[in-house]
Every structure is written in structure tokens, then in C-alpha cells.
C-alpha positions as CSV (number, residue, x, y, z in Angstrom):
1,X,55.5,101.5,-34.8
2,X,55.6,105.1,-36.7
3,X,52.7,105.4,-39.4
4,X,52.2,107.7,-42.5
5,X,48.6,107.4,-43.6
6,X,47.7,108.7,-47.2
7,X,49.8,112.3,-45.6
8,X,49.0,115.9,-47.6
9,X,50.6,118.9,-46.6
10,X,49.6,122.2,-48.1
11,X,50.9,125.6,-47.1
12,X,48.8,129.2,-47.1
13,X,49.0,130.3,-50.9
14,X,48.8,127.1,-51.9
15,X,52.3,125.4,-51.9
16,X,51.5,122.1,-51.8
17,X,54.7,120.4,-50.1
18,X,53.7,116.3,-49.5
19,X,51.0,114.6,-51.2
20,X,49.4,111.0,-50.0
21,X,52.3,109.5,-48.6
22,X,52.0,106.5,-47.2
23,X,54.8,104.7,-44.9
24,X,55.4,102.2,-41.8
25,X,57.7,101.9,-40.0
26,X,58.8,99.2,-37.2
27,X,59.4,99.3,-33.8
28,X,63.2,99.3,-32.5
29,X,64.5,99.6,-35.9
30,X,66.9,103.0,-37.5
31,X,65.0,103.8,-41.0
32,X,67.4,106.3,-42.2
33,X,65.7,108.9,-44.7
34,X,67.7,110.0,-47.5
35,X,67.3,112.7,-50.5
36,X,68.7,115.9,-51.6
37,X,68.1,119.1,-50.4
38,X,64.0,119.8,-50.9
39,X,63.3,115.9,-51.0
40,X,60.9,116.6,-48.0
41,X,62.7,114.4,-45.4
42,X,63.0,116.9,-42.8
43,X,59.2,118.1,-43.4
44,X,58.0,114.4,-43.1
45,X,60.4,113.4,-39.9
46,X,59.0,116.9,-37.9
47,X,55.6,115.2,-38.7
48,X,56.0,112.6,-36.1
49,X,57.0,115.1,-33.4
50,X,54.0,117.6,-34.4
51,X,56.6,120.4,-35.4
52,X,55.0,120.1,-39.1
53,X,51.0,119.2,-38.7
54,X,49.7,117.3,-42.0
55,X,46.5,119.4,-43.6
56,X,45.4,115.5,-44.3
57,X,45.8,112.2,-43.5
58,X,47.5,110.6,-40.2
59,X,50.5,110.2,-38.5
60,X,50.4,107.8,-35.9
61,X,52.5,106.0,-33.4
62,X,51.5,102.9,-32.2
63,X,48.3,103.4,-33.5
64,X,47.7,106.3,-32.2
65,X,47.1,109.6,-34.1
66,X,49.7,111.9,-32.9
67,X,47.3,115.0,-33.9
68,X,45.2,113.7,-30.6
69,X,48.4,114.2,-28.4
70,X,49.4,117.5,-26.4
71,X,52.3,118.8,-28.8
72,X,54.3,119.8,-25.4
73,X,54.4,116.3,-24.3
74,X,55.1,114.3,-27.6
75,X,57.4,116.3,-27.9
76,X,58.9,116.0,-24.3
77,X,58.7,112.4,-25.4
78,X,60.9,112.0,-28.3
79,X,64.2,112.3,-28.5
80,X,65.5,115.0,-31.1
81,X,69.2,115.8,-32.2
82,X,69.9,118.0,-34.9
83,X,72.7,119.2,-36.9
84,X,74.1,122.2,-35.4
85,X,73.4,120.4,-31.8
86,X,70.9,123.2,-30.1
87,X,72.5,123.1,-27.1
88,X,71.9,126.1,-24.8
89,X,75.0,128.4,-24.5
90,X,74.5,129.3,-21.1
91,X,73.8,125.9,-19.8
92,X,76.9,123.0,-18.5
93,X,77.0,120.2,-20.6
94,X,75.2,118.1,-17.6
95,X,72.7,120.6,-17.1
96,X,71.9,120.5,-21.2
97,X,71.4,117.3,-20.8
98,X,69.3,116.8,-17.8
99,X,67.0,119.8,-19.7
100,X,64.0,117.7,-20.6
101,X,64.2,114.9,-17.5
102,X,63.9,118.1,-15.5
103,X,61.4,119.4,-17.3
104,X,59.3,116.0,-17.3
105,X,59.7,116.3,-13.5
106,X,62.5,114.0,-13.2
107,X,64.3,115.3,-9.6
108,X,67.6,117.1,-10.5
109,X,69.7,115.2,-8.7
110,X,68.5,112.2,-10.2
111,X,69.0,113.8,-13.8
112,X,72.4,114.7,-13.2
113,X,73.3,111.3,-12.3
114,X,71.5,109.8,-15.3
115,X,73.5,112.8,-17.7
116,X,76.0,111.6,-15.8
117,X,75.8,108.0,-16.8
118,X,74.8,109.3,-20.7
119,X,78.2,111.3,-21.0
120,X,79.8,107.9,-20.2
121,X,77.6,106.1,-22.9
122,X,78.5,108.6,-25.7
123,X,81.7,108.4,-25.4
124,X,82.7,111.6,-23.2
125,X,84.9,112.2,-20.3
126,X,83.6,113.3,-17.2
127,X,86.0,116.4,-16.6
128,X,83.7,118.2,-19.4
129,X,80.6,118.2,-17.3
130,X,81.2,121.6,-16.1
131,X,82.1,123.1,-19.5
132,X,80.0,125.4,-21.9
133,X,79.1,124.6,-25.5
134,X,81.3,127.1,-26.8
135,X,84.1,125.4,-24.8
136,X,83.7,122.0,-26.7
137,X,84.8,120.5,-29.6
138,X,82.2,119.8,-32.9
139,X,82.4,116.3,-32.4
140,X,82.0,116.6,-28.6
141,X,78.6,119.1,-29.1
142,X,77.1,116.2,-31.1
143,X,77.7,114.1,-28.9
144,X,76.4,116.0,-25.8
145,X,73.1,116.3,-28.5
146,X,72.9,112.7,-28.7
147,X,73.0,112.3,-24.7
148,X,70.4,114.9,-24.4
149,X,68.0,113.4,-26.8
150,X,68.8,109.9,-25.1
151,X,68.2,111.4,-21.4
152,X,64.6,110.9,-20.6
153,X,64.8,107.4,-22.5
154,X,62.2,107.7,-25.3
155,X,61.5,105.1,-27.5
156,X,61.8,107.1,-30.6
157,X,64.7,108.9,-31.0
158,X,64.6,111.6,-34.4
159,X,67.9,112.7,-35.7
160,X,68.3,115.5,-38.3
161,X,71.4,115.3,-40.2
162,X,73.1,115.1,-36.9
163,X,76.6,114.8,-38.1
164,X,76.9,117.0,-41.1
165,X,78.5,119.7,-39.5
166,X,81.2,117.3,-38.6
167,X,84.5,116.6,-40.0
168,X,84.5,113.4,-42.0
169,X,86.8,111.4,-39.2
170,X,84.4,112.9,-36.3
171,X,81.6,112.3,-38.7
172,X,82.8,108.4,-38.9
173,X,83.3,108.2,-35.3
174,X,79.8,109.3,-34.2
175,X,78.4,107.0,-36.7
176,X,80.1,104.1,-35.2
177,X,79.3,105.2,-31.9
178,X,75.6,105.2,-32.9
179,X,75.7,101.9,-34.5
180,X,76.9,100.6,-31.2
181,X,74.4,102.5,-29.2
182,X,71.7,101.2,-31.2
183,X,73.1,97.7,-30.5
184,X,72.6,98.3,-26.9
185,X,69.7,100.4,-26.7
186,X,66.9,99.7,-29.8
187,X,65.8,102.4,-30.2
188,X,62.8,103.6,-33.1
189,X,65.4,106.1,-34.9
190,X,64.4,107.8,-37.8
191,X,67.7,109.4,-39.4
192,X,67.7,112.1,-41.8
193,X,70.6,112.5,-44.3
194,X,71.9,113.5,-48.0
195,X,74.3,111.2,-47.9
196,X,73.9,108.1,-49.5
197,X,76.9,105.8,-47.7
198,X,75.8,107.8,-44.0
199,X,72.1,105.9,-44.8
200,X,73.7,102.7,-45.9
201,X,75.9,102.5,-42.6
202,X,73.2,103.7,-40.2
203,X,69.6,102.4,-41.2
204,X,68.3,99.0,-40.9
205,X,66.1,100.2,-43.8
206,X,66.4,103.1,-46.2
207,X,63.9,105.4,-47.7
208,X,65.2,107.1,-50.6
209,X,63.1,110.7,-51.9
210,X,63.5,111.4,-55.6
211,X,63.1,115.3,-55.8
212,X,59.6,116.3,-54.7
213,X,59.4,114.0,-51.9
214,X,58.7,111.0,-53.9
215,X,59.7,107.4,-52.4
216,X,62.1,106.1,-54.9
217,X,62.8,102.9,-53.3
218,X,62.7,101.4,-49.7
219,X,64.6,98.2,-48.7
220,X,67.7,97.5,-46.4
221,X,71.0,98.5,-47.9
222,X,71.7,95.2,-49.7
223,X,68.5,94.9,-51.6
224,X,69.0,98.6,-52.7
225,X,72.9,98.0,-53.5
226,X,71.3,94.5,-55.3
227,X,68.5,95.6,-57.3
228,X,68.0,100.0,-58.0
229,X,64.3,100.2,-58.6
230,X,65.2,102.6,-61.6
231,X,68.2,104.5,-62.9
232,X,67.6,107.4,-60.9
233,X,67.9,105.0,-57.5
234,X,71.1,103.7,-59.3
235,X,72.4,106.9,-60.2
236,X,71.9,108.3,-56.6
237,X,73.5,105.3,-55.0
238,X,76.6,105.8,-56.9
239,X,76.3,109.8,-57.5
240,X,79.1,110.6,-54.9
241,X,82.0,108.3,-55.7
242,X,81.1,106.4,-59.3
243,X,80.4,102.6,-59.7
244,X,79.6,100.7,-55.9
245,X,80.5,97.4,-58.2
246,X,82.8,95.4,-55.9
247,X,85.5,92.8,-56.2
248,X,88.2,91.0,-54.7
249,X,91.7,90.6,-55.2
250,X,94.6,89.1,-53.6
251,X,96.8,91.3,-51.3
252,X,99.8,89.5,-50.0
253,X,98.3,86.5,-49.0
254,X,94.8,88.3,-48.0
255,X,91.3,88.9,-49.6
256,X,91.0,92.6,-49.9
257,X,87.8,93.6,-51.1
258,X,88.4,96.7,-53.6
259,X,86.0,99.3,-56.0
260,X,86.0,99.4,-59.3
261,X,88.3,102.2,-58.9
262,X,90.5,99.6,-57.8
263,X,90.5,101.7,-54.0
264,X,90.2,99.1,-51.0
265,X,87.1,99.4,-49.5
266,X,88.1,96.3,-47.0
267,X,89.3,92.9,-46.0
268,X,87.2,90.0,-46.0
269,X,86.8,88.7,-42.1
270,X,87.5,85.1,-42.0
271,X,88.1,84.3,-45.7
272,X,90.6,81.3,-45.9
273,X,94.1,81.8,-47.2
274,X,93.9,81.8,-51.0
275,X,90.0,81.4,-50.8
276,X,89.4,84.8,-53.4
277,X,88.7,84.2,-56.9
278,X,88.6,88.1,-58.1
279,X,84.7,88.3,-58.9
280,X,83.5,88.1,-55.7
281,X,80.6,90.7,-54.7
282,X,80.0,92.9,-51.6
283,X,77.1,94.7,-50.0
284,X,76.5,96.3,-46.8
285,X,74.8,95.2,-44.0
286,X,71.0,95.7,-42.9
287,X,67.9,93.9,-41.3
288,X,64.2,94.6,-40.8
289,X,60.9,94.7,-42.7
290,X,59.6,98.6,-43.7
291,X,56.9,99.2,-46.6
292,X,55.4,101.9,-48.2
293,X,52.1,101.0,-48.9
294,X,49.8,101.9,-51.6
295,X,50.1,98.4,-53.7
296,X,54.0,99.8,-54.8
297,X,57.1,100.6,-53.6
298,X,56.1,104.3,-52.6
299,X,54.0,106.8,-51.2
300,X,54.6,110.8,-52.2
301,X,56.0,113.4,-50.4
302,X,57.7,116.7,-50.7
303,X,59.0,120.1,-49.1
304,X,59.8,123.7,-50.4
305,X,63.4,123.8,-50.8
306,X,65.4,124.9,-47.5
């Protein structure tokens, strides 16, 4: 279990970027973190791998207070993957990815077959082991990033707005590729992102930072989709393609779940023939218990615009 205990962060001269923020969150589980730019989710997730130290309060994993842990090896650790990849320009795709197993003292040999194994996992072909970064697609970087933050199998696995670089079919296929990976693997992932569907799809529970770094609400996608906390949680839910409101309507001879644009967002799986009455409702899917604590829905938190 990650833990946010009553966290403060204050720059020199006095910028003041998170302020008591309080949050748990369970083992094995994706909690996907979501805000606009400045919302202080990429300050608060580089907390639990000791890139950002709190001036206050705790971060803890498993109960233990990461500020007692050699940076070098919690980071070694935990898995990272950010947006633009970070993968070394000089180095193979399999010798990117054997980069921290290696440096944890993991024989090479035995790394290589691992990254070997990994490639195979993510969805790449073995023919690209040998190639350079530059050589690879954007979609194919990510997902040699996701391999290398897999390879020395951590149990927390941080992700930075991995896929935002990423055209939007790419971007949909990595997402599905994760969902399926976390399947598999569960995995403690903690996923930052802007977009609001990208959190929906991806976390088990969502965190969602009002400007400042503010929890707005926390909850798995339906209970947010079911009941906003406030009109800016509504608002921000539907900011990037109007009203989520969802219906069905008949579509020769099948249930075809469509927004209030009247755009089909679906087709209901096993509904009998005839079985839609048009008023229907839809959410998305999520599981798992999170809480910000503090006797309401949210701690505080925020970062200097980036």
C-alpha cells in the first residue's frame, strides 16, 4: 500500500506547491491521477519514488517511510515510464531494457532473456531487439518504456502520462495492452493523465485534482460518472466531449448504446433481441476501495505550473 500522510511541500522563496494531503492507496490496484496542467499530479506521483521529497509529512509504502530508504535503490525498485519514453539513444531496445536488472546485479545474460520475454509481453516483435530508439516507431518506444519499467518486476509500477505523445489509435492500443497487462500481472500502478476518458479506462480508482492540487473527488469510474461531488467534478468529466448521459436505441435488431450526441459509444454484450427500451444507462467499469482521508473526500495538493 502507497500512503500520503498530512504531505507539505514548500519550495526556496516560499512557493508553497502541496499542502496536508492525505491519500491511500491499495496494493495491486491502477489509481489513475488526473488534473490539468499544474494540478500537482506529477509532483505528488515523484513523491513515492523520492524524485520530489515532502518539507512535511510522510510518504510511505507499506508502512514504511520512503524518506528512510536509499533514493538509488527505491528508485531501482519502482518501475517508471514516462511520456516521451527516456530511452537511451545509444542503447538496443534489449539492452534498454535490461538497464536496471543489470544495474540491480541481475547477470546479463539472464536480463536479456527476461527483455526478451518482456518484448513478447508488450506486444513487440523480436526482429526489433537489435534496433535503436530513433529506428522505432512512437507507439513501439512506449512500449519498449513499459518493458523497461516492467523488467526487474517491481510491485509498483509509476507511469507519467505515458501515452500522450501518442497518436490517438496508438494511444488506444497501448491502453488496451495495459489493461490486459494489468490483468495478468497486478501491479500497484499509479497513472498520471489530463485526460479524463484515459483515467476512466485505466484506473480501478480515480483521483481527480481541482487546480491547486486539490482532491476533487475519488471513487471508481462509475460512482464518479454516477454521483459528481460538485459541478466542477461534473464539468471536468464532461469538459472534452459534452454531456457523458447515455442511452439506448435499437439498431437493426441490436442494442446500441449511444451519447446524447446521438454518436455510438457501443453495443450492449449479451442484451436479448428486442430487450432495449431507449432510457437505459451506462457507466464504465472499475473496482477497488481508495480514500482520502481527513473525515472528507480529499486531502490538498498542488504544483507550480510546468
Amino acid at each position: 500500500m502507497i500512503g500520503f500522510e498530512n504531505v507539505r511541500k514548500e519550495y526556496p522563496g516560499g512557493t508553497l506547491a502541496v499542502e496536508d494531503f492525505t491519500l491511500e492507496i491499495a496494493s495491486r490496484e491502477a489509481v489513475a491521477l488526473v488534473g490539468t496542467s499544474g494540478s500537482g499530479k506529477t509532483t505528488l506521483m515523484r513523491m513515492i519514488n523520492r524524485m520530489v521529497d515532502p518539507t512535511s509529512g510522510r510518504v510511505t509504502i507499506d508502512g514504511e517511510d520512503v524518506a528512510a530508504m536509499d533514493p538509488v535503490r527505491l528508485r531501482r525498485s519502482i518501475g517508471y515510464v514516462m511520456q516521451a519514453s527516456g530511452l537511451l539513444p545509444h542503447r538496443t531496445v534489449l539492452d534498454n531494457i535490461t538497464t536496471v536488472p543489470v544495474l540491480r546485479g541481475t547477470a546479463k545474460g539472464e536480463a536479456r532473456e527476461r527483455a526478451r520475454e518482456l518484448m513478447d509481453t508488450v506486444g513487440l516483435d523480436p526482429e526489433l531487439a537489435s534496433r535503436y530508439p530513433a529506428q522505432l516507431s512512437g507507439g513501439q518506444q512506449q512500449r519498449v518504456g513499459v518493458a523497461r519499467g516492467l523488467a526487474a518486476d517491481p510491485n509498483i509500477l509509476l507511469m507519467d502520462e505515458p501515452f500522450g505523445a501518442v497518436d490517438p489509435i496508438v494511444r488506444e492500443e497501448l491502453q488496451s495492452e495495459l489493461q490486459r497487462l494489468q490483468r495478468d500481472l497486478r501491479k500497484t500502478i499509479v497513472f498520471v493523465t489530463h485526460d479524463i476518458d484515459e483515467a476512466f479506462r485505466i484506473g480501478d480508482c480515480v483521483v481527480i485534482l481541482r487546480p491547486g492540487g486539490r482532491i476533487a473527488q475519488v471513487g471508481t469510474p462509475q460512482e464518479i460518472l454516477a454521483g459528481p461531488a460538485d459541478d466542477f467534478v461534473a464539468s471536468f468529466v464532461g469538459a472534452d466531449r459534452g454531456a457523458r448521459t447515455l442511452h439506448v436505441e435499437r439498431v437493426d435488431g441490436r442494442d446500441v448504446v449511444v451519447d446524447a450526441d446521438g454518436r455510438a459509444a457501443g453495443v450492449l454484450a449479451g442484451a436479448p433481441a428486442g430487450g432495449g427500451n431507449g432510457s437505459s444507462g451506462a457507466g464504465s467499469r472499475g473496482t477497488g476501495s481508495h480514500r482520502a482521508d481527513g473525515g472528507h473526500e480529499g486531502g490538498r495538493g498542488q504544483e507550480p505550473p510546468r
